[in-house]
TORLO-225457 format. One record per residue: x, z, y of N, C-alpha, C, O in turn; residue in one letter. Coordinates in steps of 0.2 Angstrom, whole numbers, plus 5000, padded with zeros to 4 digits. Example, Ala and Ser with C-alpha at 12.3 -4.5 7.8 and 13.67 -1.06 7.14 Angstrom:
BEGIN
506650394972506250394978506650394984507150424983a 506450354989506850364995506450395000506750405006s 
end
This chain:
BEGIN
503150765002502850705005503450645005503950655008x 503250595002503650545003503550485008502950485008x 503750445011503650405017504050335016504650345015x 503850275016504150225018503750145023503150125023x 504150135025503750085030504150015027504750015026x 503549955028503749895023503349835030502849835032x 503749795031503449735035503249685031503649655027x 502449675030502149615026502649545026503049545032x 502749505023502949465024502749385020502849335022x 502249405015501549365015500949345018500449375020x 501149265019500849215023500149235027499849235032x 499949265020499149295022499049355023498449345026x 499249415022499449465021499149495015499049465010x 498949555017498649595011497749565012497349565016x 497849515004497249495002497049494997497549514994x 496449484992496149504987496449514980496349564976x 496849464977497249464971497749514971497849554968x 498249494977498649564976498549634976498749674973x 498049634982497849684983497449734979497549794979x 497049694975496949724967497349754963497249804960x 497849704962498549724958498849784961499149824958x 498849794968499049884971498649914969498849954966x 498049904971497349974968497449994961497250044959x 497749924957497849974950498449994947498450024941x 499049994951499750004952499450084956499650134954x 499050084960499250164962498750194959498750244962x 498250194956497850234951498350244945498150294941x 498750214943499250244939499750314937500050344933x 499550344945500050404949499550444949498950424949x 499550504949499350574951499150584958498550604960x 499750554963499850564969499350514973499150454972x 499250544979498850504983499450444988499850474991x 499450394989499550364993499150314997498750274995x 499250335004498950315011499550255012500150245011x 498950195016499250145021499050155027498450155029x 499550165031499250165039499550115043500050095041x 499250105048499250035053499150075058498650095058x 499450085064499050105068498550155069498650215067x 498050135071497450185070497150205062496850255060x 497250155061497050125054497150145047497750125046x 497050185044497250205038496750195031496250165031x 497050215024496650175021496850205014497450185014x 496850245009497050245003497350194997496850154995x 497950184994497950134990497450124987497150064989x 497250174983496350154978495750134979495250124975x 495850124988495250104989495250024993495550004998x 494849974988495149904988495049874995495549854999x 494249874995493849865001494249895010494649875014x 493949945008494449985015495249955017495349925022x 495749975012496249915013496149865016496249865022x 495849805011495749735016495649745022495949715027x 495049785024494349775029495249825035495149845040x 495749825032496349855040496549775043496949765048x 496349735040496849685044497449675044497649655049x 497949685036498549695039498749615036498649585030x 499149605040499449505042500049515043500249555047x 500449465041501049425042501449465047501349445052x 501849515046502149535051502149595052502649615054x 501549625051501049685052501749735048501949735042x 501949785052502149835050501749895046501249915049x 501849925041501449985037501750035035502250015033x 501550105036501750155034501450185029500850205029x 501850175023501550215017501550285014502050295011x 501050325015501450395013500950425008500350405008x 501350465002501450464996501450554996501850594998x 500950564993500950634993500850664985500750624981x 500850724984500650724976501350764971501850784973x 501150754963501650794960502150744957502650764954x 501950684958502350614954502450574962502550514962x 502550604966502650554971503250504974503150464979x 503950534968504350514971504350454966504650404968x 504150444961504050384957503450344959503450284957x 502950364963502450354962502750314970502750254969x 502950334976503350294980503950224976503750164975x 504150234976504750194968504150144968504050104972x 503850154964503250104961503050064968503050004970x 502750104972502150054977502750014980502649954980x 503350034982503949984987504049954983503849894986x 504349944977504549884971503949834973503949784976x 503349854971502749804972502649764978502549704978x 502649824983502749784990503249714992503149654994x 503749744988504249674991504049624986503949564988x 503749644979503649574973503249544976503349484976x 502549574980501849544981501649514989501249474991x 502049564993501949545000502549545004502549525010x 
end
């Protein structure tokens, strides 16, 4: 299991266009990757659930990456994180 935590730092935060572009960045992988907030959690792949966490401007997240491709597959979602949010 792989683990990294990332502060939004997108105006808006996690919303529809990029948010898309994650859901199809971690359908790429084998591995499962979780976003959690809090109580809150949510699978990369799943678009809707994402959004519907609320995460905003500031909003700390903990990503973790489970699976047989995980440590690329972690590599991959952080590079995005910083390019998109």
């Amino acid at each position: 299991m792989k683990e990294f935590t990332y502060v939004i730092t997108d105006p808006v935060g996690i919303h529809a266009r990029p948010a898309g572009l994650l859901v199809k960045e971690a359908k790429n992988f084998k591995s499962t990757a979780t976003f959690i907030k809090g109580e809150k959690s949510a699978k990369a792949t799943a678009l809707m659930k994402l959004m519907g966490m609320g995460i905003k401007q500031g909003d700390e997240v903990l990503i973790r990456v489970e699976g047989e491709d995980e440590e690329a597959c972690a590599a991959a979602l952080e590079k995005f994180m910083k390019e998109n949010f």
